[in-house]
MARBA-3410 file (N, C-alpha, C, O; in Angstrom, 1 decimal):
112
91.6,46.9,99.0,91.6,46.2,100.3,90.8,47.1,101.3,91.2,48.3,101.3 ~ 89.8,46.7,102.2,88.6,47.2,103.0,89.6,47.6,104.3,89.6,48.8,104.6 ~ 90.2,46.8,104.8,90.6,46.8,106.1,91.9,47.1,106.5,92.2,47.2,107.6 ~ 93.0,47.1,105.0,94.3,46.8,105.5,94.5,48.4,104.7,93.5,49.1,104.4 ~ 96.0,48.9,104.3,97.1,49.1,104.0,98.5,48.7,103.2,98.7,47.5,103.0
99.0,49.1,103.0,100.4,48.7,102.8,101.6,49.1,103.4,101.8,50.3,103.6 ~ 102.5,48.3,103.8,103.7,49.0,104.7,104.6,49.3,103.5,104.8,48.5,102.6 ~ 105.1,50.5,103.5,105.8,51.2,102.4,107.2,51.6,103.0,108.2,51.4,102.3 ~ 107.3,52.2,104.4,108.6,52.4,104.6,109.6,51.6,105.3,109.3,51.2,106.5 ~ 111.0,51.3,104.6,111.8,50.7,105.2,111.6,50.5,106.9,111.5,49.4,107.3
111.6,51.3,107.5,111.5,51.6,109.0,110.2,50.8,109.6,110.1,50.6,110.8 ~ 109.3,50.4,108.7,108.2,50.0,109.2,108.6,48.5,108.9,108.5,47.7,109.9 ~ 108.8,48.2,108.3,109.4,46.7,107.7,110.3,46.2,108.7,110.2,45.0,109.0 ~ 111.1,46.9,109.2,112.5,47.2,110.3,111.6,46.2,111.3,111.6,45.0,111.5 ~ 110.7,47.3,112.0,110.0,47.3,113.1,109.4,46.0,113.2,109.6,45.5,114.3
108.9,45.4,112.6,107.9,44.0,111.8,109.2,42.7,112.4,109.0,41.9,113.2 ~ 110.2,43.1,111.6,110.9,42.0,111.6,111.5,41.9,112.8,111.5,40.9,113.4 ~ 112.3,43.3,113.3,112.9,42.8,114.9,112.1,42.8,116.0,112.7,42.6,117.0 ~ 110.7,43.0,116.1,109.9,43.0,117.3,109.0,41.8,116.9,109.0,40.8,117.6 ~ 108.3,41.8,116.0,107.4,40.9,115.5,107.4,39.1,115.5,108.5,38.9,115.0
106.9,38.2,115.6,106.4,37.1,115.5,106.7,36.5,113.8,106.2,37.0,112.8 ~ 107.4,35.6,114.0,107.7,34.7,112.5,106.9,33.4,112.3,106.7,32.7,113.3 ~ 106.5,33.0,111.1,106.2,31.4,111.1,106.6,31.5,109.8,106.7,32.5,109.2 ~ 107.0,29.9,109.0,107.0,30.0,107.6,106.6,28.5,107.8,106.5,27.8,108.8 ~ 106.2,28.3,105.8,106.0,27.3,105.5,107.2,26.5,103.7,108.3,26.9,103.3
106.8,26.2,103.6,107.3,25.9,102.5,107.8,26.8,101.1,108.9,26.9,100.5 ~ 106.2,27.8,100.8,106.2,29.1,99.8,106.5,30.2,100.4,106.6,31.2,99.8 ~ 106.6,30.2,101.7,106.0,31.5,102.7,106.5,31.8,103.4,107.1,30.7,103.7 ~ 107.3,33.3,104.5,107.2,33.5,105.7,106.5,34.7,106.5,106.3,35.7,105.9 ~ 106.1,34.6,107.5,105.1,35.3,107.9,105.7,36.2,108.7,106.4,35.5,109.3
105.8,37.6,109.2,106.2,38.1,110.5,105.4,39.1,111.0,105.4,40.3,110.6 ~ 104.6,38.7,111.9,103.2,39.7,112.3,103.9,40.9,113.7,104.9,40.7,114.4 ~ 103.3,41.6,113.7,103.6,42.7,114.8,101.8,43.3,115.2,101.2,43.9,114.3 ~ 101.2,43.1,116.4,100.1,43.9,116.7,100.5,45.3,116.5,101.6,45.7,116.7 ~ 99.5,46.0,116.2,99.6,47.5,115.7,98.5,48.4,116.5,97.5,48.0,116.0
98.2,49.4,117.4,97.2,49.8,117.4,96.1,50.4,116.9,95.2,51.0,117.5 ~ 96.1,50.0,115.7,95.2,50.8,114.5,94.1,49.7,114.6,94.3,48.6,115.1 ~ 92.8,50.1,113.8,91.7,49.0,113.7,91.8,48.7,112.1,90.9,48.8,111.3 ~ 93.2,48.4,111.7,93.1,47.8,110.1,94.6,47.3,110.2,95.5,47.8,111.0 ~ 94.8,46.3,109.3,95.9,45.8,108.8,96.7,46.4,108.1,96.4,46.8,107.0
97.7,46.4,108.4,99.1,47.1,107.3,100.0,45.8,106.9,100.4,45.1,107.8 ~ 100.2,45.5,105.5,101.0,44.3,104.7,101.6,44.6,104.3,101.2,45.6,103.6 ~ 103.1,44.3,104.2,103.9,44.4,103.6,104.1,43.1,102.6,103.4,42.1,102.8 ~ 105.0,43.0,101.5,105.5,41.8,100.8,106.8,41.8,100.3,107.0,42.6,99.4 ~ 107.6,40.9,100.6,109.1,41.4,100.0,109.0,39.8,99.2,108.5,38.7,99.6
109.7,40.1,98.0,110.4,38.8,97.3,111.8,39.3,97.0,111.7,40.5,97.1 ~ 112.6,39.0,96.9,114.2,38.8,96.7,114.3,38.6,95.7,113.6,37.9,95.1 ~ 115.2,39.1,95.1,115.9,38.5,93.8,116.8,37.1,93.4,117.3,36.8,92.3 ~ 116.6,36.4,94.6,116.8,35.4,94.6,116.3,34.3,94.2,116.7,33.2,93.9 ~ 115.1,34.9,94.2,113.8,34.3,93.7,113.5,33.8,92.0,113.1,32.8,91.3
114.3,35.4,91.6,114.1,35.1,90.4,114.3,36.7,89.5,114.7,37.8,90.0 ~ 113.9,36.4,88.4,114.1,37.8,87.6,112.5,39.0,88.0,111.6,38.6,88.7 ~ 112.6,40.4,87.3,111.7,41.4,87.9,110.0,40.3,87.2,109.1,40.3,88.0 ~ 109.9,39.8,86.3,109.0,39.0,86.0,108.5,38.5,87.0,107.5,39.0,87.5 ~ 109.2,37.5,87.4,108.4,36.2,88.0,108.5,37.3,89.8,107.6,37.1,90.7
109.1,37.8,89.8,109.0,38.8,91.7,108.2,39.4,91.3,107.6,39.7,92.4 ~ 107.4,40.0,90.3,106.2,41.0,90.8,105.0,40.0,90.1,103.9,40.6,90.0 ~ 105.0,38.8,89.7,104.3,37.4,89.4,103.6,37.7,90.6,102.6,38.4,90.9 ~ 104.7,36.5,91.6,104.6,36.3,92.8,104.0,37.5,94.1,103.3,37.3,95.0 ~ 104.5,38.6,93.8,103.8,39.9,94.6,102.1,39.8,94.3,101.3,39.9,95.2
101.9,39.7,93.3,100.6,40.1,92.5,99.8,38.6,93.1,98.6,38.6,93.4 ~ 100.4,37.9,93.2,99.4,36.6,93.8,99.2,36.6,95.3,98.1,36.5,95.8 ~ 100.3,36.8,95.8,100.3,37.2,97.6,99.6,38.1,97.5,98.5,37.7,98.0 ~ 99.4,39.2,97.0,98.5,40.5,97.2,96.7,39.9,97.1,95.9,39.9,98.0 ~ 96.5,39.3,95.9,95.6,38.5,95.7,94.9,37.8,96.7,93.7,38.0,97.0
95.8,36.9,97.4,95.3,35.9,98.0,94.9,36.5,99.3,94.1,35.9,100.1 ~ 95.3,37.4,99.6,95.2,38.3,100.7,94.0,39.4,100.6,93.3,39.8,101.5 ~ 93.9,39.5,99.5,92.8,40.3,99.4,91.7,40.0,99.4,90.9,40.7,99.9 ~ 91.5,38.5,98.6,90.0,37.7,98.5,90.1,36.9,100.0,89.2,36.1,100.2 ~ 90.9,37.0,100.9,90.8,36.3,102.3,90.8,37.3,103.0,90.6,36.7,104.1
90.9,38.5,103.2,91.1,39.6,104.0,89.8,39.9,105.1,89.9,40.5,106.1 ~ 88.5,39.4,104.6,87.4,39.3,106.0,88.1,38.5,107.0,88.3,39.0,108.1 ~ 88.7,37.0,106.8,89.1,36.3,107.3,90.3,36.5,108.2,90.7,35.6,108.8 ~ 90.8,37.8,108.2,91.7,38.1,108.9,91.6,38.9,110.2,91.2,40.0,109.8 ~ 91.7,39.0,111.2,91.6,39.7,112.4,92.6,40.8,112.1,93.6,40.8,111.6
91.9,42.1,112.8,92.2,43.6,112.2,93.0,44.1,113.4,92.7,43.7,114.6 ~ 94.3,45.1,112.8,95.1,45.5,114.4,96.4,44.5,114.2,97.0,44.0,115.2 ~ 96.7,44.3,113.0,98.2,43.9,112.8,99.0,44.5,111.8,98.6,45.4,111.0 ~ 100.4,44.1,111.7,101.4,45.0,110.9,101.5,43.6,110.0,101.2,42.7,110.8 ~ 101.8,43.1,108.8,102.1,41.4,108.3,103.5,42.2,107.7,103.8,43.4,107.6
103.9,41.3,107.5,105.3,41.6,106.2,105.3,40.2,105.7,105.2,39.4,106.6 ~ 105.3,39.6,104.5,105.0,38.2,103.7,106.1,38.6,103.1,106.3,39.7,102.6 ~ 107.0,37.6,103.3,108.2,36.8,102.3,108.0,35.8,101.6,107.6,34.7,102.0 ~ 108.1,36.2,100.2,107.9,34.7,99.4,109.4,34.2,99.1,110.3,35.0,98.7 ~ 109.5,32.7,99.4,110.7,31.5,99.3,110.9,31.9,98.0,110.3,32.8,97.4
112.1,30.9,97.2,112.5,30.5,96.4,111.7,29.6,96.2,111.4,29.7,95.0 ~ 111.2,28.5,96.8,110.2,27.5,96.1,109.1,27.7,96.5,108.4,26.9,97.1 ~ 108.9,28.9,96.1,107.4,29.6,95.4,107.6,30.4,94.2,106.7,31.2,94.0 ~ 108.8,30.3,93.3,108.9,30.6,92.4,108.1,29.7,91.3,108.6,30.1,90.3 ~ 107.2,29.0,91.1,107.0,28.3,90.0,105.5,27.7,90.6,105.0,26.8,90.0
104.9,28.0,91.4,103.7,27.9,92.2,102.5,28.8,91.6,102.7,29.9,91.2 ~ 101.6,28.3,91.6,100.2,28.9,91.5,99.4,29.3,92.4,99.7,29.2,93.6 ~ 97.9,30.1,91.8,97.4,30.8,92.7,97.4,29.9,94.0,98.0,30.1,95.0 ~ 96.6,28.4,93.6,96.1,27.9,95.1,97.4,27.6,95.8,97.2,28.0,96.9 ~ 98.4,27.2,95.7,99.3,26.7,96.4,99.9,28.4,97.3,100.4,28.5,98.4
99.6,29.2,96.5,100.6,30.5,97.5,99.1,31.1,98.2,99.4,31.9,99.1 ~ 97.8,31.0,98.0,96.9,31.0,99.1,97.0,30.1,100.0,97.2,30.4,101.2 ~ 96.9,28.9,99.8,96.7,27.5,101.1,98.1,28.0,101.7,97.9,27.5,102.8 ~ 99.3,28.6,101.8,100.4,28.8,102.4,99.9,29.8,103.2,99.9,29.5,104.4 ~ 99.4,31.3,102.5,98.8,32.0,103.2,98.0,31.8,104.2,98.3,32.1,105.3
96.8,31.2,103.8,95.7,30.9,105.1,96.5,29.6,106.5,96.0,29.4,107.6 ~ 97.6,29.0,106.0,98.4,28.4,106.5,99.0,29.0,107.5,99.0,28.4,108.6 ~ 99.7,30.2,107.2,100.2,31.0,108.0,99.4,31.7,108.8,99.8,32.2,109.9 ~ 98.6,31.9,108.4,97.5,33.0,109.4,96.6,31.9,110.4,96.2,32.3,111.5 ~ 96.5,30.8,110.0,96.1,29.7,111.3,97.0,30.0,112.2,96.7,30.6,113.2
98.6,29.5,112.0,99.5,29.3,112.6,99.7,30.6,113.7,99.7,30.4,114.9 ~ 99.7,32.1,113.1,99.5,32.9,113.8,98.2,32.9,114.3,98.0,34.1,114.6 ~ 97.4,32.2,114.5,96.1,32.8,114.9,95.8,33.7,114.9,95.6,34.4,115.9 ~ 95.6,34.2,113.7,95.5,35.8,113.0,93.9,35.7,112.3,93.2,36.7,112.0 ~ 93.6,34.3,112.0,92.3,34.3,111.1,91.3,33.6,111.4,91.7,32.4,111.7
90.1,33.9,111.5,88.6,33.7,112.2,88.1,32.5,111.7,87.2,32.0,112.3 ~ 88.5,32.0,110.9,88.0,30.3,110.4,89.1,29.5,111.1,89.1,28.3,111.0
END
Protein backbone atom coordinates (compact mmCIF):
# COMPACT_ATOMS: atom_id res chain seq x y z
CA UNK A 1 0.00 0.00 0.00
CA UNK A 2 1.55 3.52 -1.46
CA UNK A 3 -0.20 5.89 0.82
CA UNK A 4 -1.68 4.20 3.82
CA UNK A 5 -0.49 2.00 6.91
CA UNK A 6 -2.02 -0.17 9.28
CA UNK A 7 -3.55 0.69 12.69
CA UNK A 8 -1.99 -2.02 14.98
CA UNK A 9 -2.51 -0.64 18.41
CA UNK A 10 -5.52 -1.17 20.52
CA UNK A 11 -5.36 2.64 21.58
CA UNK A 12 -5.41 3.71 18.07
CA UNK A 13 -8.55 1.67 17.21
CA UNK A 14 -9.86 3.20 20.69
CA UNK A 15 -9.37 6.68 19.31
CA UNK A 16 -11.10 5.79 15.72
CA UNK A 17 -14.12 4.63 17.33
CA UNK A 18 -14.85 7.20 20.17
CA UNK A 19 -13.92 10.37 18.28
CA UNK A 20 -14.37 9.31 14.70
CA UNK A 21 -17.33 9.32 12.11
CA UNK A 22 -19.33 5.93 11.37
CA UNK A 23 -21.38 4.80 8.30
CA UNK A 24 -22.31 1.17 7.46
CA UNK A 25 -23.82 -0.68 4.87
CA UNK A 26 -25.02 -4.04 4.56
CA UNK A 27 -21.25 -6.07 4.50
CA UNK A 28 -19.54 -3.04 6.15
CA UNK A 29 -18.93 -0.46 8.82
CA UNK A 30 -16.84 2.35 8.35
CA UNK A 31 -15.38 4.69 11.17
CA UNK A 32 -13.04 7.41 9.82
CA UNK A 33 -11.01 9.91 12.15
CA UNK A 34 -8.91 12.90 10.12
CA UNK A 35 -5.25 12.32 11.14
CA UNK A 36 -2.52 14.75 10.57
CA UNK A 37 -0.30 12.75 8.61
CA UNK A 38 -0.20 12.86 4.53
CA UNK A 39 -1.20 8.96 4.39
CA UNK A 40 -3.84 6.81 5.51
CA UNK A 41 -3.74 4.42 8.48
CA UNK A 42 -6.56 1.20 8.21
CA UNK A 43 -7.42 -0.74 10.45
CA UNK A 44 -9.85 -4.04 9.98
CA UNK A 45 -11.58 -5.94 12.61
CA UNK A 46 -13.94 -9.10 11.93
CA UNK A 47 -15.37 -10.74 15.04
CA UNK A 48 -15.75 -14.07 15.69
CA UNK A 49 -19.08 -13.76 15.26
CA UNK A 50 -18.66 -13.83 11.91
CA UNK A 51 -17.37 -16.99 11.78
CA UNK A 52 -14.40 -19.44 12.32
CA UNK A 53 -10.31 -18.26 12.00
CA UNK A 54 -10.89 -19.34 8.16
CA UNK A 55 -13.50 -17.46 6.86
CA UNK A 56 -12.21 -14.01 9.43
CA UNK A 57 -8.87 -13.86 7.85
CA UNK A 58 -11.01 -14.85 4.20
CA UNK A 59 -12.74 -11.77 4.76
CA UNK A 60 -9.61 -9.53 6.17
CA UNK A 61 -7.71 -10.52 3.01
CA UNK A 62 -10.55 -9.15 0.67
CA UNK A 63 -11.12 -5.86 2.63
CA UNK A 64 -7.31 -5.45 2.49
CA UNK A 65 -7.57 -6.11 -1.24
CA UNK A 66 -10.23 -3.96 -2.11
CA UNK A 67 -8.62 -1.26 -0.49
CA UNK A 68 -5.63 -1.58 -1.91
CA UNK A 69 -6.47 -1.78 -5.71
CA UNK A 70 -8.82 1.52 -4.75
CA UNK A 71 -6.35 3.18 -2.59
CA UNK A 72 -5.44 6.27 -5.40
CA UNK A 73 -9.08 6.70 -5.02
CA UNK A 74 -8.96 7.58 -1.56
CA UNK A 75 -8.16 11.03 -0.07
CA UNK A 76 -4.92 10.96 2.14
CA UNK A 77 -4.88 12.31 6.08
CA UNK A 78 -7.30 9.77 7.57
CA UNK A 79 -7.28 7.02 10.40
CA UNK A 80 -10.32 4.12 8.69
CA UNK A 81 -11.00 1.18 11.04
CA UNK A 82 -13.45 -1.43 8.57
CA UNK A 83 -15.77 -3.81 10.36
CA UNK A 84 -16.90 -6.58 8.40
CA UNK A 85 -20.84 -7.69 9.31
CA UNK A 86 -21.95 -11.05 9.67
CA UNK A 87 -23.56 -10.89 6.30
CA UNK A 88 -20.44 -10.60 4.68
CA UNK A 89 -19.59 -13.79 5.75
CA UNK A 90 -20.30 -15.64 2.43
CA UNK A 91 -19.76 -12.66 -0.03
CA UNK A 92 -17.26 -12.19 -2.71
CA UNK A 93 -14.58 -9.98 -3.98
CA UNK A 94 -17.09 -7.52 -5.78
CA UNK A 95 -19.78 -7.37 -3.37
CA UNK A 96 -17.21 -6.43 -0.21
CA UNK A 97 -15.44 -3.78 -2.79
CA UNK A 98 -18.90 -2.09 -4.08
CA UNK A 99 -19.53 -1.88 -0.02
CA UNK A 100 -16.24 -0.40 0.30
CA UNK A 101 -16.26 2.22 -2.36
CA UNK A 102 -19.83 2.65 -0.88
CA UNK A 103 -18.61 3.72 2.22
CA UNK A 104 -16.00 5.92 1.18
CA UNK A 105 -18.69 8.00 -1.12
CA UNK A 106 -20.79 8.16 1.94
CA UNK A 107 -17.83 9.56 3.87
CA UNK A 108 -16.63 11.66 1.16
CA UNK A 109 -13.38 10.15 1.54
CA UNK A 110 -12.96 9.24 -2.30
CA UNK A 111 -12.17 11.36 -5.41
CA UNK A 112 -14.59 9.63 -7.95
Amino acid sequence: MDFSESLKKNREFRSVYQKGISYADKYLVMYILKNDLNKNRVGISVSKKVGNSIIRHRLTRLIRESYRLNEAGFLCGYDMVIIARVSAKNKGYREIESALMHLGKLHRITVA
